[in-house]
C-alpha positions, 0 to 999 in steps of 0.5 A: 500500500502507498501512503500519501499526506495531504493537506485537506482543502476544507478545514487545512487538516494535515491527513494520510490515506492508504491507496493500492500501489499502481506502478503502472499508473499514469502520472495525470491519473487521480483517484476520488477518496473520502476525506476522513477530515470534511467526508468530503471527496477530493482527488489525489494523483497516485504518482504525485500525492498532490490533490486536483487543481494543487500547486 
């Protein structure tokens, strides 16, 4: 499994999230995730960790 840590867009929570490790992903591919900080969904890049529309 692969760990990423982000910072949540809503409340500027600091959170991990566990995903499957995908070698094979494209670096443009993101997957939807419930936030464990708003229950809200965002979308991480696999390859990155970043968040859509993060700089």
């Amino acid at each position: 499994m692969a760990h990423f840590l982000f910072t949540c867009p809503t409340t500027a929570f600091k959170v991990q999230q566990w995903l499957d490790e995908d070698d094979n992903a494209p670096r443009d591919k993101y997957e939807a995730i419930t936030c464990p900080a708003c229950t809200k969904t965002h979308f991480i890049n696999r390859k990155t960790g970043k968040l859509l529309g993060e700089k």
